[in-house]
N, C-alpha and C positions, 0 to 999 in steps of 0.2 A: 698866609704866605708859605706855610710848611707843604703846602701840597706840591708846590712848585718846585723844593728843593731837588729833587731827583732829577726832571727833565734841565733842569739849567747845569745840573751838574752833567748830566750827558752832556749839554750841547759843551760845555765847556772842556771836556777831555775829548770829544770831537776835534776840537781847535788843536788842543796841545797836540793831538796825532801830527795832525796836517801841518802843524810848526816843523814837526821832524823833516819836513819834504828835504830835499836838494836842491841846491839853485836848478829852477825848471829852465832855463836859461841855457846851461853849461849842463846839466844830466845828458847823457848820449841817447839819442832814436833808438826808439825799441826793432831789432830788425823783425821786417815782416813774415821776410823770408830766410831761408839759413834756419840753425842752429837745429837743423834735424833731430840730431842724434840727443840732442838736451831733452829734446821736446818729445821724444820717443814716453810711450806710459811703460816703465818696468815695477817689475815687484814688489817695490816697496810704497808705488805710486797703488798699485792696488788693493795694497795693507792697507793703506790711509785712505779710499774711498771704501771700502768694504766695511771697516771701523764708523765711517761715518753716518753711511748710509743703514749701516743695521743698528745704531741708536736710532739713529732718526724716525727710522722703520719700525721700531719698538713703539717709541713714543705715538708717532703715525696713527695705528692702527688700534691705541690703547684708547678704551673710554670713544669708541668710532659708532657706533649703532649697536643695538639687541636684534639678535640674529633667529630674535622669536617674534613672529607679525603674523596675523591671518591672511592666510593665501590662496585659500576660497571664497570665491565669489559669488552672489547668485542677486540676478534685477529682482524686490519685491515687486515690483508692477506685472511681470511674469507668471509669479506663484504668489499668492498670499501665503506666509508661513505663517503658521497657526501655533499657538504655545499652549501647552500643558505643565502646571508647575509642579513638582512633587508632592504638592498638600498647600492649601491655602494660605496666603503670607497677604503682605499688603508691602508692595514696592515704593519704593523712596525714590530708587535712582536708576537710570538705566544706561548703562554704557556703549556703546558699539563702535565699530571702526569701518571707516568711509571708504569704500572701493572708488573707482574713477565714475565719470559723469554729472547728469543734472539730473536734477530731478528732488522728489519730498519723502520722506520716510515717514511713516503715522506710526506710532505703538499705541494698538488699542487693548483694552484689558478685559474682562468679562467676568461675572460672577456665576453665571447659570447659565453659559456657554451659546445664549441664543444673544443677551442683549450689551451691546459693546459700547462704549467709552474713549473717548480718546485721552491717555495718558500722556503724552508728549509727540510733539513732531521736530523734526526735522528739513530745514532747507537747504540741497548740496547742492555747492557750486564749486568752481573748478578752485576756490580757492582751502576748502575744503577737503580735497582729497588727499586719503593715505594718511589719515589721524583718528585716534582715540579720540571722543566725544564726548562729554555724559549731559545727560538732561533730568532735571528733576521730573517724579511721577506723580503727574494727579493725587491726591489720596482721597479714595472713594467709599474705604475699607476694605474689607479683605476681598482677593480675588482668587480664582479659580487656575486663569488659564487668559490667552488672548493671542493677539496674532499681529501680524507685521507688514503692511500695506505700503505700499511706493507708488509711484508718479514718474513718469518720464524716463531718462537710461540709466538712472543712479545704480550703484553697483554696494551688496554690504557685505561685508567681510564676517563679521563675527557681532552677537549681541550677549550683554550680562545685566542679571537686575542685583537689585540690593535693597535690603530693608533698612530700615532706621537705623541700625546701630552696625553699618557696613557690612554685616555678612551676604553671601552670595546667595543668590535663592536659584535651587536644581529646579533645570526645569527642559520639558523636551522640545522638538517642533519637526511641524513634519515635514520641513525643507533642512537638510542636514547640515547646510553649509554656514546655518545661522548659529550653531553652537557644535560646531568639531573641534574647533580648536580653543576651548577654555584654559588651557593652559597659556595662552598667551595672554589674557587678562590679567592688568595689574591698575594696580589704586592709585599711584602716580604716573603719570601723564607728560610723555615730555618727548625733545629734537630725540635723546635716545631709542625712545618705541615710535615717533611719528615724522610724521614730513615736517621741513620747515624753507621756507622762503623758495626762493623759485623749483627745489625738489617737485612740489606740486604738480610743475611743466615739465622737466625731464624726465624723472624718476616712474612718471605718469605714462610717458609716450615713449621709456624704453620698455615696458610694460605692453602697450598697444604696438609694438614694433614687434615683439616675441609672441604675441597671440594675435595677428592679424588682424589686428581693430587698428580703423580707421584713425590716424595720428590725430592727436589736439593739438599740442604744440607745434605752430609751421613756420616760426617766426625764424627758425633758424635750418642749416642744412642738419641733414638726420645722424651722421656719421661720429655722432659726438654722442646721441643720444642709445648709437649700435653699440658704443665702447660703452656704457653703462650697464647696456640688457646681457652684457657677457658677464657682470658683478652678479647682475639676478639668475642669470644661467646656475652658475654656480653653487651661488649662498641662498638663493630663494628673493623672493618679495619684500624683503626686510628690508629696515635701514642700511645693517651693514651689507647686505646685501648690491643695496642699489649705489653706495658709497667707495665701495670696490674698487672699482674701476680705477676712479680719478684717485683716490686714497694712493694706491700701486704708481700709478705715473707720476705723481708726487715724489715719491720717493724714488725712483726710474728718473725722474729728473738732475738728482744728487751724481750719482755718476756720470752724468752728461756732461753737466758744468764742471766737474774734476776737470775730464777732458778737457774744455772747449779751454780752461783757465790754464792748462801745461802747455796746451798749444798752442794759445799765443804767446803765452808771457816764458818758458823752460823750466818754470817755476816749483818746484813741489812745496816751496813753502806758500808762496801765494796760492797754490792750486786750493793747498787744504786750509789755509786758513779764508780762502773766498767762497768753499762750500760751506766750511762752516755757518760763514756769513748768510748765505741761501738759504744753510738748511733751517737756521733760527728766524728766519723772517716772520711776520706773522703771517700776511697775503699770503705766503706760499704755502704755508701751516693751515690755515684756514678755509682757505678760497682749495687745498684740494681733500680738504675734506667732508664738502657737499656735495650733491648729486646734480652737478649742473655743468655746462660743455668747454668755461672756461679753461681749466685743466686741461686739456687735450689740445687746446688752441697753441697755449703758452709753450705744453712739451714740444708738437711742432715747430714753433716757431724757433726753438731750443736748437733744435736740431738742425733746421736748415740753414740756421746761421752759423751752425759750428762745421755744416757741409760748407758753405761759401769759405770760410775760414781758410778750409784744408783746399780747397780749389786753388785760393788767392797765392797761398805757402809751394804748392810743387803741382801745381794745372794738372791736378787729378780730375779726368773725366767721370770715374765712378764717383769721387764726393760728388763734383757739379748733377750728374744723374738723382745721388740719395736726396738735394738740393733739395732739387724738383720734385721728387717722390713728397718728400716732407712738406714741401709747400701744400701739393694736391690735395692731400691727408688733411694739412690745416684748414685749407678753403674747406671742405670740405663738413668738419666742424662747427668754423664759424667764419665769419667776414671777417673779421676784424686782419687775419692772415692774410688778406687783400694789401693791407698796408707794409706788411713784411715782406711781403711781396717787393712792392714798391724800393724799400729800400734796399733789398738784393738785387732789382734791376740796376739800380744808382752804384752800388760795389761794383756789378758786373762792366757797364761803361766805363767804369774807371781802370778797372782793371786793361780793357782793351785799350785805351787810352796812354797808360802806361807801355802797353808793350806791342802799339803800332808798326813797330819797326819788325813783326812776326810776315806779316804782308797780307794784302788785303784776300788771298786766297784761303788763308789760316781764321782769318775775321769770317768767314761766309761760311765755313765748314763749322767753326762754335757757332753760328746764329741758327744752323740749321740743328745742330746738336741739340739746342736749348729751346727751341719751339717744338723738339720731340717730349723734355723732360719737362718744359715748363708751362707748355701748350696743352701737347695733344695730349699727354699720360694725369694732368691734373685735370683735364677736362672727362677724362674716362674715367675716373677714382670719383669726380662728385656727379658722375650719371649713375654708375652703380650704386654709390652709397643711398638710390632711393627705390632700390629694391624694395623694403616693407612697403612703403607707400603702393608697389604695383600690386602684391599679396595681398595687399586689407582692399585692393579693388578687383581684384578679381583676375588680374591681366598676368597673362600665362608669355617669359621672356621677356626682354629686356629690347631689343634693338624692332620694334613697332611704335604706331604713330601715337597709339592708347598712352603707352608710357612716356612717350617725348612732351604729350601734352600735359601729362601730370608733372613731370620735371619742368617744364617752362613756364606753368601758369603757378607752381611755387616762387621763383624767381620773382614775378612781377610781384604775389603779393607777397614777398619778404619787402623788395623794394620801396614798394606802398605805405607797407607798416612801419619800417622803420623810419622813412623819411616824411611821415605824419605822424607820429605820435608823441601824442599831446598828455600828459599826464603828470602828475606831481608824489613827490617822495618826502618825510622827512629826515629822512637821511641823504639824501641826495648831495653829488657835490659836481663841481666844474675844476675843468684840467687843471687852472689853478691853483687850486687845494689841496689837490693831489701833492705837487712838487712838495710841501710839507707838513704833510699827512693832518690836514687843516679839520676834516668833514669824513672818520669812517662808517661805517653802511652796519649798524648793529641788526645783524641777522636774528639774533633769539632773546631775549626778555623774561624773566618770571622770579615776581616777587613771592616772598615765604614771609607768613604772621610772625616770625621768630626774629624779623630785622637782616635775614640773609636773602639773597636772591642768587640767581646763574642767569649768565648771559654770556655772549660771546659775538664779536662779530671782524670784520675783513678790514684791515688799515698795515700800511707798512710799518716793520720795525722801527720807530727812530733812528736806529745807530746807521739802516740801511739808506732810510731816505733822505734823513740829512746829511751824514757821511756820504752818501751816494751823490747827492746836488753839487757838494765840494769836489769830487772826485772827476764829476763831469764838466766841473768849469778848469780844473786843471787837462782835462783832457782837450777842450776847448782853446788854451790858450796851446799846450803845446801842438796841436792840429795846424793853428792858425800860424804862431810863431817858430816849429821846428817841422814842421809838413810831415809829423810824424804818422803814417799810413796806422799805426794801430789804434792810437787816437782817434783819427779821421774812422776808422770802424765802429770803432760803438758810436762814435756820436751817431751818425750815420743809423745804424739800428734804433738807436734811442729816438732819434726824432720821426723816424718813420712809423713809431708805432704812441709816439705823442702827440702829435703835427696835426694830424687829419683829426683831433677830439678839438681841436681849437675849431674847427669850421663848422663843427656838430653844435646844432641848437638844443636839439631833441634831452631827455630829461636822460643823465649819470650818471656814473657809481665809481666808488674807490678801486672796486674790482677790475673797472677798466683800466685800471692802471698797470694790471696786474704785470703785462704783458713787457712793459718796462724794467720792471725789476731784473730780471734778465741780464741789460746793459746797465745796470748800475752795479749789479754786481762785477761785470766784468770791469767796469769803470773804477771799483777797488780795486780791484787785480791787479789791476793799470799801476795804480797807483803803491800796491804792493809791492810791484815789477822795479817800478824807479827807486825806492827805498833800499829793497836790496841792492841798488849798484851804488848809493852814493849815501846811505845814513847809519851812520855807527850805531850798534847796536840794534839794527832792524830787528831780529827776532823778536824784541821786547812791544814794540810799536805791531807789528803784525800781529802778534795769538794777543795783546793785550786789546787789540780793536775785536778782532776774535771774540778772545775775551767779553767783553763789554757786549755785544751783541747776543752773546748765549743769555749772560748774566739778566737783561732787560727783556727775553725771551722769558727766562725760568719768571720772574716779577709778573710780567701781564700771561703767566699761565694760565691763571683761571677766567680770564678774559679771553682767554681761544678757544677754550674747552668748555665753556659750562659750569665750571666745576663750582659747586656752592660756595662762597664767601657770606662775610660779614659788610652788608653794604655801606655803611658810614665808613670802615678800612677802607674797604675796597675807591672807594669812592678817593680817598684822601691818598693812596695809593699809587692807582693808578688814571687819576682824572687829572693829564696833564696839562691840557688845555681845555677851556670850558668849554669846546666845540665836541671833545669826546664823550659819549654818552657811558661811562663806565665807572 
């Protein structure tokens, strides 16, 4: 029963917060519109993201990938590399690291340079790629020299032998790219020097995007996979490298929400104590610190709801234009932004609806506005974004029928795939899970003979998602009962990127949630916003949910990071519910 003590104790100063509320009743409508000048961001508004966002940023980027990975390649089916060792040894172990492709690796070994052996093989498949390996050697006795044979397009990065008692055995070959880079070899093996969970699919085909190979991963649009190969531009082929990207927009996202959270609410204290709240989440901690296209999804979605926001506040055409910009961006990334979509179209008629009294010439002149920003400019931003695909085929420009067919026969099969696939996860969960945090998705694993392990994987903070569920039924009732338009906003957000996984059969992840967290943040906010006008001593109730949120952040650290523990603590720790694998 001691393992429990913690999360009951969260859920229960959860309650006491929410006790503080105001009669929801008699609290006054948040205005939607007005309080410009409150809502303006000045200097001291930018002390306190700037503060926030460069711990976060600190933390962020600490303990992210080794920015040492072999980044030479070469197919053995091409060249046999042939080895020569410095003087005859007799190998135990041989290590190497997996470039992309399929295909079989042999390491064969030789004594008298004519007759060979097979010492170990190798099977790569795609799940395989962009990791350290090791395979135990034959022992035949001492050998000479030997050579490195492959099958089909497998790609190898770098090879190391080892004798009996771990030392490294020198040795040459006369394909160079199998030992240039020996300094990236090391004797532990892990998500730091290697790929881990879907990385294999991005991190792979932001790679084949930057060197005109033909993409593997098509399950999704590329434009997610382009913000990645600008991490490997930079940093190289490495983990942190390929981590970049989303790691940056991660915390690019901290400033946004500042914004999105003074602009609806005037708020600087809900502003900063609801990044806080974001910036300690785990999902948003974890989920953008892998190399995969959620991140880029979510930022958009960030964005273009904090554009409708400022449209809604003073019918700003440039927000409603960055709207649409952001949308395109999103789709563009991934589908899921289809649905945020959806519910910016739902604000937008309400909006018009609201203020029919403009006249039906004013209604036709924004319809034709927003079929430029939300039409034809997201419809150019995901033809572009399949540029590489036209380069790994060969096709010279962009507006011919070569490239319209590659764009469109992607399309069907994203279509195809996502709405037939049939597969199973043990981490798997259904929308319902999600709402509190039932089933997360344990990205990495690895137990040590010492009784320690590291793992780490993607589930929302408790203070967020259960705090958040309260937050959104208070937003619910005041929507319903005081027709408070800011209310009616997030819900609005929140269900248009919840809604559509209720209809989804196909197999899920906690990460799809990600996209939500979003409006529950703002749905604190919310509920920040009302506290301040009506609960004595609000500061205290604000930084202490704050509070509380960081606190249960610092707790499940080494369950976002990796970081070695003691697993029977850890377990006793942080396994709050038997459904969490931690």
């Amino acid at each position: 029963m001691s393992r429990y003590i913690l999360p009951v104790t969260t859920a229960i100063l959860l309650l006491l917060f929410f006790v503080g509320l105001p009669d929801l009743k008699e609290a006054p409508v948040l205005p939607f519109e007005g309080m410009r000048r409150r809502k303006r961001i000045d200097r001291l508004d930018v002390i306190f993201m700037a503060v926030i966002t460069l711990v976060f940023g600190i933390v962020d980027f600490t303990h992210l990938g080794s920015r040492s990975a072999p980044e030479t390649f070469v197919r053995p089916v091409d060249e046999s590399a042939v080895i020569t060792f410095e003087e005859p040894c007799i190998p135990a172990e041989i290590d190497f690291y997996t470039g992309v492709g399929y295909g079989e690796f042999a390491f064969e070994l030789t004594a008298d340079g004519e007759n060979y052996f097979t010492a170990a093989s190798f099977l790569l498949d795609a799940g395989d790629v962009l990791r350290w390996q090791k395979l135990s050697a034959a022992n035949t006795g001492e050998v000479t020299g030997g050579r490195i044979a492959g099958t089909g397009t497998a790609y190898l990065g770098e090879a190391a032998f080892f004798d009996g008692n771990g030392n490294r055995i020198a040795f040459r070959s006369s394909v160079p790219e199998i030992c240039d880079e020996q300094d990236t070899v090391c004797r532990e093996y892990s998500f730091l020097n290697s790929s881990y969970f879907d990385e294999i699919y991005h991190a792979r085909t932001a790679w084949e995007h930057l060197n005109n190979v033909a993409p593997y991963e098509i399950s999704h649009p590329p434009l997610g996979k382009i913000i990645i190969g600008i991490g490997i531009s930079l940093f190289g082929m490495n983990p942190f490298g390929w981590r970049f990207s989303g790691t940056l927009f991660g915390v690019l996202m901290l400033p946004a929400m500042y914004v999105f959270l003074k602009k609806l609410f005037g708020s600087r204290q809900a502003a900063a104590c609801g990044t806080v709240v974001f910036a300690t989440d785990f999902m948003h901690f974890v989920q953008t610190r892998i190399a995969t296209i959620d991140t880029y999804a979510v930022f958009f979605i960030l964005l273009m709801y904090l554009g409708m926001a400022v449209f809604l506040m003073t019918d700003s055409l440039k927000a409603l234009a960055l709207t649409g910009i952001s949308f395109g961006l999103g789709c563009a990334c991934k589908w899921t932004c289809v649905y945020a979509g959806a519910g910016l179209a739902v604000l937008w008629a309400g909006y018009w609806i609201g203020h029919r009294k403009r006249g039906f010439p004013a209604f036709v002149k924004n319809c034709l506005f927003c079929v430029g920003f939300f039409v034809v400019m997201p419809c150019l931003i995901y033809y572009l974004a399949y540029i590489p695909y036209g380069r790994a085929a060969g096709i010279k420009g962009v507006f011919n029928r070569e490239y319209l067919d590659i764009v469109l026969s992607n399309q069907t099969y994203m279509f195809t795939y996502h709405a037939g696939l049939v597969a199973e996860h043990p981490y798997s969960s259904r929308w319902y899970q999600w709402l509190l945090d039932i089933r997360p998705i344990l990205y990495y694993l690895q137990y040590f003979d010492d009784g320690s392990r590291s793992s780490f994987g993607a589930f929302l903070n408790p203070v967020l998602c259960w705090g958040g569920l309260l937050a959104l039924a208070v937003c619910l009732y005041r929507a319903i009962f005081r027709l408070d338009r800011t209310a009616m906003f997030i819900l609005i957000g929140y269900l248009a990127q919840l809604l559509p996984w209720v209809l989804v059969t196909r197999l899920t992840f906690a990460y799809h949630y990600f996209p939500c967290c979003v409006f529950l943040v703002l749905a604190i906010g919310y509920v920040f916003r009302l506290m301040e006008d009506g609960t004595p001593h609000c500061r205290v109730y604000l930084w202490g949910f704050a509070g509380l949120s960081a606190a249960v952040f610092v707790l499940f650290f080494p369950a976002l990071t990796g970081l070695r523990v003691d697993n029977a603590a850890a377990t006793q720790l942080m396994g709050w519910l038997p459904t969490w694998p931690f």
